[in-house]
C-alpha positions as CSV (number, residue, x, y, z in Angstrom):
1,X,0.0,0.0,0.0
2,X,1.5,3.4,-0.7
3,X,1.7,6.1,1.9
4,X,-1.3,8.3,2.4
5,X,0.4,11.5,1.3
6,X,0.9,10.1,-2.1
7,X,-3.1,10.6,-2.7
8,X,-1.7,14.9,-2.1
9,X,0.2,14.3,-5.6
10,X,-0.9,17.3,-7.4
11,X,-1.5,15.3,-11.1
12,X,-3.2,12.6,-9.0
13,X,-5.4,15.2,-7.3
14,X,-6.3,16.7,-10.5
15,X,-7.2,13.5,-12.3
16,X,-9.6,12.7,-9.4
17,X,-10.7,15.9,-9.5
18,X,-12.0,15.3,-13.1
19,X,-13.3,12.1,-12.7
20,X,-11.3,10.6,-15.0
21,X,-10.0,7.4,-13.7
22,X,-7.4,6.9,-16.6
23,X,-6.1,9.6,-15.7
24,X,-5.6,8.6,-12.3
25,X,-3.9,5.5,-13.0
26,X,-1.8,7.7,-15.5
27,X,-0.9,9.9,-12.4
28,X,-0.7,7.0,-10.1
29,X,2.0,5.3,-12.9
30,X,4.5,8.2,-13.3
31,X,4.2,9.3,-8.9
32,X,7.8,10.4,-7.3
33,X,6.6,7.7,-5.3
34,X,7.7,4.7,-7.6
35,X,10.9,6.2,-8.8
36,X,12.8,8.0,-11.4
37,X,10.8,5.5,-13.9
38,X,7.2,5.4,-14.1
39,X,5.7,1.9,-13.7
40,X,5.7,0.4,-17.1
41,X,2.0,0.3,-18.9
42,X,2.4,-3.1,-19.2
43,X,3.2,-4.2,-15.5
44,X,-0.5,-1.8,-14.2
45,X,-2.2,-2.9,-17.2
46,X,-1.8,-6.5,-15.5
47,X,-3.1,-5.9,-12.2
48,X,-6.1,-4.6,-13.6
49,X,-6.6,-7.7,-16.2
50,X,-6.2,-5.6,-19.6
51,X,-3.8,-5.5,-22.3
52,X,-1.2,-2.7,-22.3
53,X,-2.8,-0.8,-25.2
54,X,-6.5,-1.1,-24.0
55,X,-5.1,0.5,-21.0
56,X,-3.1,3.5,-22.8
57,X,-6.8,4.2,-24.3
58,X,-7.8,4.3,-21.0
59,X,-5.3,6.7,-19.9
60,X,-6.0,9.3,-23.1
61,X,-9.7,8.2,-24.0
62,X,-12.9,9.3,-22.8
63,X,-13.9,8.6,-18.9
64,X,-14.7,5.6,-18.1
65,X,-18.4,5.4,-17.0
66,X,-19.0,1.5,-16.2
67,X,-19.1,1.3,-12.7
68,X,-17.7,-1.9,-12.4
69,X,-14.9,-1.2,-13.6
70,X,-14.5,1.4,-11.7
71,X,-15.0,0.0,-8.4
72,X,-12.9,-3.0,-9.4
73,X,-9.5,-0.4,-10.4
74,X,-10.4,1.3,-7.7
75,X,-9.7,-1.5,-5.2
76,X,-6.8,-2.8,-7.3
77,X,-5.1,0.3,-6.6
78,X,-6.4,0.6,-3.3
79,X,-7.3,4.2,-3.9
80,X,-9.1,5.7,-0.9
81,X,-12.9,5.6,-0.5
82,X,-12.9,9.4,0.6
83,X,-11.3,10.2,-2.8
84,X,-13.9,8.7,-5.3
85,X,-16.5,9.9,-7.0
86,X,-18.5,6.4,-6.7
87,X,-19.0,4.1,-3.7
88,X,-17.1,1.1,-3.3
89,X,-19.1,-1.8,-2.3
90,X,-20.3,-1.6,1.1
91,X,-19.0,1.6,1.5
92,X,-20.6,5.2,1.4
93,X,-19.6,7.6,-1.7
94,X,-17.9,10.7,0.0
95,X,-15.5,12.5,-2.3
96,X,-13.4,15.3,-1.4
97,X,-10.2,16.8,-1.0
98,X,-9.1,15.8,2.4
99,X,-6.6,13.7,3.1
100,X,-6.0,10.5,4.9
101,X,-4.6,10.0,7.7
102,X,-1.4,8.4,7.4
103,X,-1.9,4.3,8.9
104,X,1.0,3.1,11.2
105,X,2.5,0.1,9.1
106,X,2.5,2.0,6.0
107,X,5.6,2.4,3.8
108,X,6.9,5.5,3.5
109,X,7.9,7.5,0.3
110,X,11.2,6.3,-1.4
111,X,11.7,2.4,-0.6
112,X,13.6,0.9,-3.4
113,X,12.8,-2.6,-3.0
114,X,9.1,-2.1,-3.3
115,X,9.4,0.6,-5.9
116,X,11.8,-1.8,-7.6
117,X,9.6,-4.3,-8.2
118,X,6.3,-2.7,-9.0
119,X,4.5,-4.8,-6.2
120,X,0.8,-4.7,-7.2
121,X,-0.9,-2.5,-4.4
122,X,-3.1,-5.7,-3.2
123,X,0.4,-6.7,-2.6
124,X,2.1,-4.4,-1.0
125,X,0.0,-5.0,2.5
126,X,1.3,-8.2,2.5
127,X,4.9,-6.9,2.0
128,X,4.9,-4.8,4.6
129,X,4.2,-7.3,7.3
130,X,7.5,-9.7,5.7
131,X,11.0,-8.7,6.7
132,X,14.3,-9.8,4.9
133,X,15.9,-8.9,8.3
134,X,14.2,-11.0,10.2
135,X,11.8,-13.6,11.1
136,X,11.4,-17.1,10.4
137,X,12.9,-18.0,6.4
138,X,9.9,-20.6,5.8
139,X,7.1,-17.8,6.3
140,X,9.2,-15.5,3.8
141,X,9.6,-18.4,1.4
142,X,5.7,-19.1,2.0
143,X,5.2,-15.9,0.9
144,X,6.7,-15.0,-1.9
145,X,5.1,-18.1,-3.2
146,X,2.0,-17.1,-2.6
147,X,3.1,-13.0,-3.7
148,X,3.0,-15.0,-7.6
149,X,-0.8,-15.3,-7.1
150,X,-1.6,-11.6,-5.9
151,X,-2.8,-10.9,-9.2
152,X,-5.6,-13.6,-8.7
153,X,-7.0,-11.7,-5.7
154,X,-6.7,-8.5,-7.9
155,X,-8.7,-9.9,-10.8
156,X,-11.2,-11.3,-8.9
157,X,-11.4,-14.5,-11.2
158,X,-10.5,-16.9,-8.5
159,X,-12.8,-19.4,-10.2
160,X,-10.5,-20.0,-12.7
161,X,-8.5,-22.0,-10.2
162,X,-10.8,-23.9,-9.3
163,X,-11.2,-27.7,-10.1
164,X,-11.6,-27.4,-14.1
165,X,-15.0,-29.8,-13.6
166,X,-16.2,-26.4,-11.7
167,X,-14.8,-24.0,-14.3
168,X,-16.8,-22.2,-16.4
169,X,-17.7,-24.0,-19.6
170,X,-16.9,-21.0,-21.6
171,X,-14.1,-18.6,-22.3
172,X,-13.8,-14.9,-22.7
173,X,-11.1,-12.4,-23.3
174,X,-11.4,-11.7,-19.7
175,X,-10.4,-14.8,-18.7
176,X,-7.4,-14.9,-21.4
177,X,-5.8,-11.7,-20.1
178,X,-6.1,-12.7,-16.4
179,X,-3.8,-15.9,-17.2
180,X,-1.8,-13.9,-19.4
181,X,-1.2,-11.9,-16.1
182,X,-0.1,-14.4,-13.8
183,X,3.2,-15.3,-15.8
184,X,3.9,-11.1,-14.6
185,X,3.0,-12.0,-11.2
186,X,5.3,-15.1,-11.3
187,X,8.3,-13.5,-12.7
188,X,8.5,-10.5,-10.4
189,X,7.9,-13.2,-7.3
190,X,10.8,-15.5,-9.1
191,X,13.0,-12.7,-9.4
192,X,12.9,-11.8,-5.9
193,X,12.9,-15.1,-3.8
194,X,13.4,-17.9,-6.5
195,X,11.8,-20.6,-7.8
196,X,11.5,-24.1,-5.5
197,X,8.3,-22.8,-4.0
198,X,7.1,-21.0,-7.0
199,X,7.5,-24.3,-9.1
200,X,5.2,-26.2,-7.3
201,X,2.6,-23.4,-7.9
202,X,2.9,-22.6,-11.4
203,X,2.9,-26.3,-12.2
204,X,-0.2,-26.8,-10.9
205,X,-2.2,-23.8,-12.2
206,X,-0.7,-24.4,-15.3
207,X,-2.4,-28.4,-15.4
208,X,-5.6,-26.6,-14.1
209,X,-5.7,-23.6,-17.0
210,X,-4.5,-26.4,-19.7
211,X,-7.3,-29.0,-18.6
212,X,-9.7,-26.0,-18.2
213,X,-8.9,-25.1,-21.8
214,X,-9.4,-28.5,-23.7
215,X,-12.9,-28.9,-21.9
216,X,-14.2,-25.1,-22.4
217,X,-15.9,-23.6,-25.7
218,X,-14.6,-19.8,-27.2
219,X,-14.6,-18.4,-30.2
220,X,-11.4,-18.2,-33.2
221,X,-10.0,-14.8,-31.6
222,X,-10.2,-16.3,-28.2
223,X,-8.8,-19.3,-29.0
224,X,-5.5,-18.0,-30.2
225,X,-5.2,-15.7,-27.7
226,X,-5.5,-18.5,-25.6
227,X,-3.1,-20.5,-27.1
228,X,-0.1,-17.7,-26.8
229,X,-1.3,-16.9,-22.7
230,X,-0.8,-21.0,-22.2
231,X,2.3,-21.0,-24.2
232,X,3.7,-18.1,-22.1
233,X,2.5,-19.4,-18.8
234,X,4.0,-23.1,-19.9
235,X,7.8,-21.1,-20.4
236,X,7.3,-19.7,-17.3
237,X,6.6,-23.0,-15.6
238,X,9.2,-24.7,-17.5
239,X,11.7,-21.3,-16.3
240,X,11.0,-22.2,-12.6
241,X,12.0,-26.0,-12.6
242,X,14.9,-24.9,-14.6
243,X,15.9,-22.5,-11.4
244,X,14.4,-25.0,-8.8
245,X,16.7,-27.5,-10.4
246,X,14.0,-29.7,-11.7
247,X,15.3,-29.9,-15.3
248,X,13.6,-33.2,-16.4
249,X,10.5,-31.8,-16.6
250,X,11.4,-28.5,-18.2
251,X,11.6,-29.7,-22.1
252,X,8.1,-30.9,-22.0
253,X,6.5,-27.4,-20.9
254,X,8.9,-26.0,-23.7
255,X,7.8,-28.4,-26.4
256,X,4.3,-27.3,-25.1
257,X,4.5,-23.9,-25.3
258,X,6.5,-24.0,-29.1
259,X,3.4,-25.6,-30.5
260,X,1.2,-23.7,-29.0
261,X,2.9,-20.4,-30.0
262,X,2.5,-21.9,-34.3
263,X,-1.2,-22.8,-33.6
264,X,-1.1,-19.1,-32.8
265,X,1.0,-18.1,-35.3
266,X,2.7,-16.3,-32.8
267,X,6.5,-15.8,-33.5
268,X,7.1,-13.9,-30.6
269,X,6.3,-16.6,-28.0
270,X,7.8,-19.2,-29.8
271,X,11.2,-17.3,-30.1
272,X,10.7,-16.9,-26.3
273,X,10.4,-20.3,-25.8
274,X,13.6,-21.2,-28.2
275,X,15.7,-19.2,-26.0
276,X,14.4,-20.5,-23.1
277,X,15.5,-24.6,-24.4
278,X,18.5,-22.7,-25.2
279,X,19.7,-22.4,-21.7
280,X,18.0,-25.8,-21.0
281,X,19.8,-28.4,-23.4
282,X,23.0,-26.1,-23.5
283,X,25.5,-28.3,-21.5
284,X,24.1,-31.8,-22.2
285,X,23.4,-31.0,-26.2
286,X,25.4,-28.0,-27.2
287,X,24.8,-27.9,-31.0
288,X,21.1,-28.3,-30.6
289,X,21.2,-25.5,-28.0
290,X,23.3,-23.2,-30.7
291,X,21.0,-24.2,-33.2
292,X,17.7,-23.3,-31.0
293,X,19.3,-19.9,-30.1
294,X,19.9,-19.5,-34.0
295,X,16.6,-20.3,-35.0
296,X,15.1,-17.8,-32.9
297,X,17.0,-15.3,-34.3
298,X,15.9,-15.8,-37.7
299,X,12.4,-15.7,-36.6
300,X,12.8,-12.4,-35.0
301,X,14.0,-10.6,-38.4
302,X,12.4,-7.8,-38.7
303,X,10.2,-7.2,-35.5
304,X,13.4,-8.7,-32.8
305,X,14.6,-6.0,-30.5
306,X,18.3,-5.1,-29.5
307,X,17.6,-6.4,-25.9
308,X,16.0,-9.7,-27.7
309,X,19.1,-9.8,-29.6
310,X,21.4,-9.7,-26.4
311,X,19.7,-12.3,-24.9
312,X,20.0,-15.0,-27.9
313,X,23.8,-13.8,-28.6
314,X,24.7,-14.6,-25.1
315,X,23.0,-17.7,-25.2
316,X,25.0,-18.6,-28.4
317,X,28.2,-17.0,-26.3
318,X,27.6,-19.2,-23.0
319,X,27.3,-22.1,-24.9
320,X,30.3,-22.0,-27.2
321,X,32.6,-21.6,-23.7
322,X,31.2,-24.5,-22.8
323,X,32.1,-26.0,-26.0
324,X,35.8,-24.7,-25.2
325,X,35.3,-22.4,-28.1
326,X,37.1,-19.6,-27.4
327,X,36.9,-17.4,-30.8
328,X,33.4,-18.1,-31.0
329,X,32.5,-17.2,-27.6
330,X,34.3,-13.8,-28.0
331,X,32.4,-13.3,-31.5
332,X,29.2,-13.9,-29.8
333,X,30.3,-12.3,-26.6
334,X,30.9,-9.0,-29.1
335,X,27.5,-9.0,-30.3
336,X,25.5,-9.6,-27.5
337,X,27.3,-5.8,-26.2
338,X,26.8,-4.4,-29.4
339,X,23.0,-5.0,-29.4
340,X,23.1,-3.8,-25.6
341,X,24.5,-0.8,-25.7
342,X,21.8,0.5,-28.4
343,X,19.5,0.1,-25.1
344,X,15.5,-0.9,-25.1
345,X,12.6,-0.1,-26.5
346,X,9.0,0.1,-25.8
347,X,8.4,-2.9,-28.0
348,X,10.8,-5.3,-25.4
349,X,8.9,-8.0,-24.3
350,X,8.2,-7.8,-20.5
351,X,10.7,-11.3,-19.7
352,X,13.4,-9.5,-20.9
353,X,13.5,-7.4,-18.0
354,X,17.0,-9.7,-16.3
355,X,18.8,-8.5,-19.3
356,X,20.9,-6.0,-18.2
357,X,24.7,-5.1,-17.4
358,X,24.6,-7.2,-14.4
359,X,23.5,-10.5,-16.4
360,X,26.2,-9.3,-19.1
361,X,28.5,-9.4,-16.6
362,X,26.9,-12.7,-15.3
363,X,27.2,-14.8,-18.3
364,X,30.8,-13.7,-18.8
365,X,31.9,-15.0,-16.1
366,X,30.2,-18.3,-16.4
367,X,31.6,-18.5,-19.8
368,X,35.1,-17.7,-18.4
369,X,34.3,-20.3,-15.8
370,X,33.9,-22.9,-18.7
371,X,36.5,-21.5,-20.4
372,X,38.9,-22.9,-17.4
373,X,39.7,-18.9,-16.3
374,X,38.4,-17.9,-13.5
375,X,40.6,-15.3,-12.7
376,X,38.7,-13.9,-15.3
377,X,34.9,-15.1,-14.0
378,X,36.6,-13.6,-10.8
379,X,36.2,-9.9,-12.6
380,X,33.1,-10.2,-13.8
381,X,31.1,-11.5,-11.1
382,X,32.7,-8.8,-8.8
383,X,31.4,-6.5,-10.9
384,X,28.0,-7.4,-10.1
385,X,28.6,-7.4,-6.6
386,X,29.5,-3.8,-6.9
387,X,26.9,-2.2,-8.6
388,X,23.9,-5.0,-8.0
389,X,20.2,-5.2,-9.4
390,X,17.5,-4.5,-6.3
391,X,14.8,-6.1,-8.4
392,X,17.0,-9.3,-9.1
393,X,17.9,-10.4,-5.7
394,X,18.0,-14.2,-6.8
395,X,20.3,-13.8,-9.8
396,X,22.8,-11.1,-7.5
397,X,22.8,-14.5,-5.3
398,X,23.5,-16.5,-7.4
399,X,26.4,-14.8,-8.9
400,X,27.9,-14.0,-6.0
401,X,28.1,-17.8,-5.1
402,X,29.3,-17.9,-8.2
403,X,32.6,-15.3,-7.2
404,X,32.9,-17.8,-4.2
405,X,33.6,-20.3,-6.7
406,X,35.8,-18.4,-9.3
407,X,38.2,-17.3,-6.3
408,X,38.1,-21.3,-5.1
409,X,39.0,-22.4,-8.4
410,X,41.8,-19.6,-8.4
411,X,43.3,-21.1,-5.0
412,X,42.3,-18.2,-3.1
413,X,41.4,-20.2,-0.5
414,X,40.2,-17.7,2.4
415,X,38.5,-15.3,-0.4
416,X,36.3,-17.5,-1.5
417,X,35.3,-18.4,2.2
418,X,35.0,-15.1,3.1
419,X,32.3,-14.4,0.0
420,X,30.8,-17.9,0.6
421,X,30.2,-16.9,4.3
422,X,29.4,-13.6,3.5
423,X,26.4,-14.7,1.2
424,X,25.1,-17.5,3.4
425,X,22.5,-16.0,5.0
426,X,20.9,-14.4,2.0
427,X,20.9,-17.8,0.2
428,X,18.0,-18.3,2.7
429,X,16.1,-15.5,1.7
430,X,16.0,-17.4,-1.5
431,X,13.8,-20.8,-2.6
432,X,16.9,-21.7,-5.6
433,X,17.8,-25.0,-6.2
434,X,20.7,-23.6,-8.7
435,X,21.3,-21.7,-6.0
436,X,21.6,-24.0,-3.6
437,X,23.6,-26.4,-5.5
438,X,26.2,-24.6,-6.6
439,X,26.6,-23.5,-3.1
440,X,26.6,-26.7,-1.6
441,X,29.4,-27.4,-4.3
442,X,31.5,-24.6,-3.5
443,X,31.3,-25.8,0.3
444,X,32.4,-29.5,-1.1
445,X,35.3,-28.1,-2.6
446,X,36.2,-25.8,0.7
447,X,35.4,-28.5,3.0
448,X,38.6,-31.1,1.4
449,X,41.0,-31.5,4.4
450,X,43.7,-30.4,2.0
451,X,42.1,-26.7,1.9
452,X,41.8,-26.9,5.7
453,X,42.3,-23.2,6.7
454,X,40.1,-21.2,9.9
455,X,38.4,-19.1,7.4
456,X,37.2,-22.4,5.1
457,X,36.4,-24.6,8.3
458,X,34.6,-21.2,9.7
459,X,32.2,-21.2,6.4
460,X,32.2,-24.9,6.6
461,X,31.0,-25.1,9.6
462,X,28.2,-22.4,9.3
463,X,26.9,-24.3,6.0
464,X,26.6,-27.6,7.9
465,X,24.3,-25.3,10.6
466,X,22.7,-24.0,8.6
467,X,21.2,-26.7,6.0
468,X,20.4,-28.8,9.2
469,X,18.3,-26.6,10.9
């Protein structure tokens, strides 16, 4: 929930002033509040359940006069009673200019994290009660698993999780963009706190809105916009057992969502989901994975991005170190900068939001790693750890256990203690199973009596607490 004062906003005050709820959410987008960015039409257009250009003729169209609707954005974005032109159920209409009275609990103007993320406001109450300072780690894990689903409670289309024999037998639009909405949800939870809860989650509404689907009627234009919100919430799915180390399954979502995205005709998703098997079958089958990467960027002649482009040419990169490639890797390596550094575009789709130095940075060290120089991986991943992502806790983790490793493999024994210990208690904050693999590998390697040194039996010994409690 944001602070009270942020209702005193002039351009928000204004916009309810004219009764023009587009407006509002226009105002309430580009607040001080969130940032020196305003919240990205996309993310808001989620919460609310409607595509991001049905929401930018919202903002600039004629008022909005269907009173659901208004009541429903209205408690999405938790906008006062007292402030409204309408009455919210159950409550009495009494719109004015006073302001509210700021709650205790509330967060104040200016927190990063929150802004950061763009936590839906049916959210945010929730975030305010969890601390990453404190409290017991399986509540925090419990819930950011459940923070994927806030959108559900925002949409109000709960029923759609129900048992599919109690689903509706038809499906609308409505229903299309709320699915479409909870791979958002799921991606800004998994970005935060990882994926082993998550998994379990998006697997199962994933088998519910799949069986749903085959047993509902809709028309033609439902039906393929159906077929491209399944095949983006079946990447996402296939994403999380990637990160909560449950590759077996992975291919099958992936497979999934590729034929969904041709019955669609949708070259977009299917582009998504080729870079996604990319990074899947890379180290086990390393030409297929170059050739998946390649295909997508044929398909995405002519309408790819330059952050798309990034993303496929340090797929290609990553997996031509592991190949031991080393010309190849710097060619790609080359490319995927060049595309990077003539920076995004309104037209990025919303996944590609990791892509930035940071992961640069990232997958040059991993490549270095493969490569067999880590003094090298060493460089990069420091580099990440000097200038990290807020919105991407899991991934700043998970390169920093990565440093730990680079700086083992260098010999520098007591470094890469030092940075194993030092990360240890965040790696709880976190629900990775790469995550905590690699880190149990790095305390493998430390814990050899050979490498016997205080600082490595200090970490060692701190590991072993901690994965038994």
């Amino acid at each position: 929930m944001v602070p009270a004062n942020f209702w005193e906003h002039q351009p928000v005050r204004r916009a309810l002033a004219a009764r023009h709820l587009g407006r509002v959410i226009r105002a309430y987008r580009c607040h001080p509040y969130h940032g020196r960015n305003p919240l990205p039409q996309s993310a808001v257009a989620g919460w609310l359940g409607i595509t991001q250009a049905q929401l930018s003729r919202v903002e600039n169209g004629s008022p909005i006069v269907h009173l659901d609707r208004l009541t429903h954005w209205a408690q999405v974005l938790r906008i006062p009673a007292k402030r409204l032109w309408f009455a919210l159920p159950n409550q009495p209409c009494h719109f004015g200019p006073e302001a509210d009275e700021e709650q205790p609990g509330h967060q104040q103007a200016g927190s990063q994290e929150t802004a950061g993320l763009a936590t839906p406001p049916a959210l945010a109450d929730a975030v305010t009660t969890a601390s990453d300072e404190g409290g017991d780690i399986t509540d925090r894990r419990q819930f950011h698993a459940l923070a994927a689903l806030a959108g559900i409670a925002a949409t109000g289309s709960l029923d759609l999780l129900a048992t599919p024999t109690d689903a509706p037998r038809s499906i609308g639009m409505e229903q299309v963009r709320f699915a479409s909405s909870l791979v958002e949800e799921f991606r800004r939870a998994d970005a935060a706190a990882g994926a082993d809860q998550l998994c379990d989650i998006a697997v199962r509404v994933h088998a519910h809105l799949s069986t749903w689907a085959t047993k509902a009627t809709y028309s033609r234009e439902v039906g393929d916009a159906l077929q491209t919100a399944l095949a983006d919430l079946a990447i996402e799915t296939a994403w999380l057992t990637i990160d909560a180390d449950r590759r077996s399954t992975s291919r099958a979502y992936l497979n999934e969502a590729i034929t969904r995205a041709r019955i669609a005709d949708d070259p977009r998703m299917e582009v998504r989901a080729l870079a996604c098997l990319s990074l899947l079958i890379r180290d086990d089958h390393p030409g297929e994975s170059l050739q998946s990467a390649d295909a997508a960027l044929r398909s995405s002649v002519g309408w790819g991005t330059p952050r798309l482009a990034t993303l496929l040419h340090l797929r290609a990169a990553h997996t031509y170190a592991t190949m031991k490639d080393m010309s190849s890797f710097s060619r790609a390596m080359a490319k995927a900068h060049r595309e990077f550094d003539r920076g995004t575009t309104e037209d990025d789709m919303p996944f590609l939001h990791f892509v930035t130095p940071q992961e640069l940075r990232g997958i040059e060290g991993l490549s270095y790693l493969a490569l067999g120089r880590p003094e090298r991986a060493a460089r990069a991943f420091r580099t990440i750890a000097g200038n990290p992502s807020p919105a991407l806790r899991r991934n700043r983790i998970y390169y920093t256990v990565q440093l730990a490793d680079a700086e083992c493999r260098q010999g520098s024994l007591d470094e890469a203690a030092q940075i194993a210990m030092s990360v240890l208690p965040a790696t709880g904050q976190v629900s990775s199973g790469r995550v905590s693999r690699h880190l149990a590998q790095v305390r493998s390697s430390l814990g050899q009596p050979q490498r016997s040194t205080t600082a490595t039996r200090e970490f060692v010994d701190a590991y072993d607490e901690a994965v038994s409690r």
